[in-house]
C-alpha positions as CSV (number, residue, x, y, z in Angstrom):
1,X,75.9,181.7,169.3
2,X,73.0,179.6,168.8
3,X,74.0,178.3,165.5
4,X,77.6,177.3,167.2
5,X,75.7,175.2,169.8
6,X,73.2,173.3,167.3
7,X,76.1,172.8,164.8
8,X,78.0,171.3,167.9
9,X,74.8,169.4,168.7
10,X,75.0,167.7,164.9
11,X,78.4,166.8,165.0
12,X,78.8,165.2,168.3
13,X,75.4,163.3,167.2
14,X,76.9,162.3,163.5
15,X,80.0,161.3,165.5
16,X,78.2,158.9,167.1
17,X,75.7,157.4,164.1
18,X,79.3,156.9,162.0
19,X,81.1,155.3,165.6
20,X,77.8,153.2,166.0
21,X,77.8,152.1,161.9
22,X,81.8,151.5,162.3
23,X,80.8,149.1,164.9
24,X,78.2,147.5,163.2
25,X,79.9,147.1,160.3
26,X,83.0,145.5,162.2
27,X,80.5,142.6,164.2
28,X,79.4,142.1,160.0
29,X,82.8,141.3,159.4
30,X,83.9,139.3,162.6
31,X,80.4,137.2,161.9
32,X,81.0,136.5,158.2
33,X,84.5,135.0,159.1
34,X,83.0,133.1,162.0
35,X,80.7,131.5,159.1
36,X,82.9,130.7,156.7
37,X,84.9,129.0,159.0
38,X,82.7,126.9,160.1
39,X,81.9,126.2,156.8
40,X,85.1,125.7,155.8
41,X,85.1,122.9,159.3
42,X,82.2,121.6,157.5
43,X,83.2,121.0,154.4
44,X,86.6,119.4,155.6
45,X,84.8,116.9,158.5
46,X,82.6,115.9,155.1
47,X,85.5,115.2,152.7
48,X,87.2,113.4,155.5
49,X,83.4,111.1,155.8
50,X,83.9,112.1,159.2
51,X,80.2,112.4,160.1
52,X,80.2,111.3,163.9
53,X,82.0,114.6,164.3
54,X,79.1,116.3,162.0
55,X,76.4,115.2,164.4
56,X,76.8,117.7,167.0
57,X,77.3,120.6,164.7
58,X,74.2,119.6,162.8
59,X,70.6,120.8,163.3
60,X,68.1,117.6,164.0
61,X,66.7,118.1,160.5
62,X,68.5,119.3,157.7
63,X,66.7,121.1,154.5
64,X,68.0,119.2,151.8
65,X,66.2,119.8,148.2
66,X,69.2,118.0,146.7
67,X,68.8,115.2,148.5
68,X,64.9,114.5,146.4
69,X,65.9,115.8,143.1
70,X,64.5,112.4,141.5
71,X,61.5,113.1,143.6
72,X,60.8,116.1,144.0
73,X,57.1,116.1,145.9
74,X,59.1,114.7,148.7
75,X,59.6,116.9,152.1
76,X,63.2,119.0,151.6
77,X,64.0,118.3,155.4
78,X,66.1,114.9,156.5
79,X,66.9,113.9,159.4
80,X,70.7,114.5,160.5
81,X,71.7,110.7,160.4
82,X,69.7,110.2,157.3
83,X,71.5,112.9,155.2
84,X,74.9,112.0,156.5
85,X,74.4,108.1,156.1
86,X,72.2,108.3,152.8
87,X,72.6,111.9,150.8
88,X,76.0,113.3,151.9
89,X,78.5,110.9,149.8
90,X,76.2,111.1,146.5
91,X,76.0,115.0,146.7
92,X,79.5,115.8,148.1
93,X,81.4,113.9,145.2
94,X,85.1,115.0,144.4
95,X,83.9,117.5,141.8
96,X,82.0,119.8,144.1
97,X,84.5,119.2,147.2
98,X,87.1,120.4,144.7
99,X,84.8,123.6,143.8
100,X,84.1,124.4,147.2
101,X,88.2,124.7,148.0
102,X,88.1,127.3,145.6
103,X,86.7,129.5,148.5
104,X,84.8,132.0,146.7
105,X,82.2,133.3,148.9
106,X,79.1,135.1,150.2
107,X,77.5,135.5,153.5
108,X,74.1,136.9,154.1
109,X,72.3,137.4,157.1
110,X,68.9,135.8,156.6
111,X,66.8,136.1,159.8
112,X,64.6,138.4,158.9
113,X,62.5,136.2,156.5
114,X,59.8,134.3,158.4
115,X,59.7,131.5,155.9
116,X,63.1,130.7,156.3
117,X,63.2,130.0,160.2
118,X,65.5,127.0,160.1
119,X,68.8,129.3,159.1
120,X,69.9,132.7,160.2
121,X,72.5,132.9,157.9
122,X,73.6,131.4,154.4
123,X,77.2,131.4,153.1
124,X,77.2,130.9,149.5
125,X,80.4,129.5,147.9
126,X,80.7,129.7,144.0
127,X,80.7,126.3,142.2
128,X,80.3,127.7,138.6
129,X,81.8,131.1,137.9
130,X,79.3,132.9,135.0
131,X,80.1,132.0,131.1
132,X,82.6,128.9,132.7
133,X,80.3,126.5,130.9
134,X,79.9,129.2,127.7
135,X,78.7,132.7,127.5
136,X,75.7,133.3,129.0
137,X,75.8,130.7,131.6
138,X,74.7,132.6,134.6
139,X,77.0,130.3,136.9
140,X,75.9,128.2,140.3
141,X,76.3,128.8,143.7
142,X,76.4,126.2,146.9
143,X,74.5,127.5,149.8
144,X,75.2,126.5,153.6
145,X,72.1,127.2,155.8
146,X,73.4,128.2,159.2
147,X,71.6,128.1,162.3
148,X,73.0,130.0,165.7
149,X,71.7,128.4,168.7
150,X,73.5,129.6,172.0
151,X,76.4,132.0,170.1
152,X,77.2,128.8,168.1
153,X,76.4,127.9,164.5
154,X,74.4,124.7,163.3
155,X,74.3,123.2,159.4
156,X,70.9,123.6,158.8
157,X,70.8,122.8,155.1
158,X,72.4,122.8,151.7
159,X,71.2,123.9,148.4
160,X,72.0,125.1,145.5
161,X,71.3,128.4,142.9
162,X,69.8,127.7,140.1
């Protein structure tokens, strides 16, 4: 009779962990599509130079490592107006817009690391596919720093890897 109860005990309780990680699972999913579509707003208000419209959906400063390559002991972090009115043309050029409409993606949660406290989240979009330049070629990825303030996402920086 015991045994009865404490087996019901289990399952009621492993109902619920696998009801709870269902759940969790699904806000993953509803949040990853929620970033890559504002990435995707992103990356067409860019290609259409329409960067009054970027302002509001911009963090004040933006890390941008690509925007120093030629000097690198520079700060990474630009202001918003700076990188759309000095960086965003020379780094969003026709070859990468056309790699980022490939759509190939990642999203990552990314919180939890104190040293990144300007982004939440990255979404990575795949730029070079590994062996596309030869074999061995490890490939390239375009990251979008995302900051949520308020339920809503910010651009908080780009980069890339490697």
């Amino acid at each position: 009779m015991k045994l009865t109860k404490y087996l019901s005990i289990l399952f009621v309780l492993g109902l619920q962990l696998i009801c709870y990680g269902q759940k969790s699972e699904d806000n993953q999913k509803l949040l990853q599509a929620k970033a890559e579509a504002f990435t995707q707003q992103i990356i067409n208000l860019i290609t259409e130079k329409n960067y009054k419209a970027l302002e509001p959906l911009t963090t004040q400063k933006v890390y941008c490592n690509l925007c120093f390559e030629a000097e690198p002991e520079k700060k990474a972090f630009v202001n918003k107006n700076i990188f759309y009115s000095k960086h965003a043309n020379a780094i969003f050029n026709k070859e990468l817009l056309e790699r980022l409409k490939r759509n190939e993606t990642k999203f990552s949660p990314d919180g939890s690391d104190p040293g990144f406290g300007d982004r939440d989240y990255i979404v990575l979009y795949t730029i070079n596919r590994p062996n596309e330049f030869g074999d061995g070629h490890e490939g390239a990825q375009f990251v979008f720093w995302l900051k949520e303030k308020n339920g809503t996402f910010k651009l908080s920086g780009v980069e890339t890897i490697p």
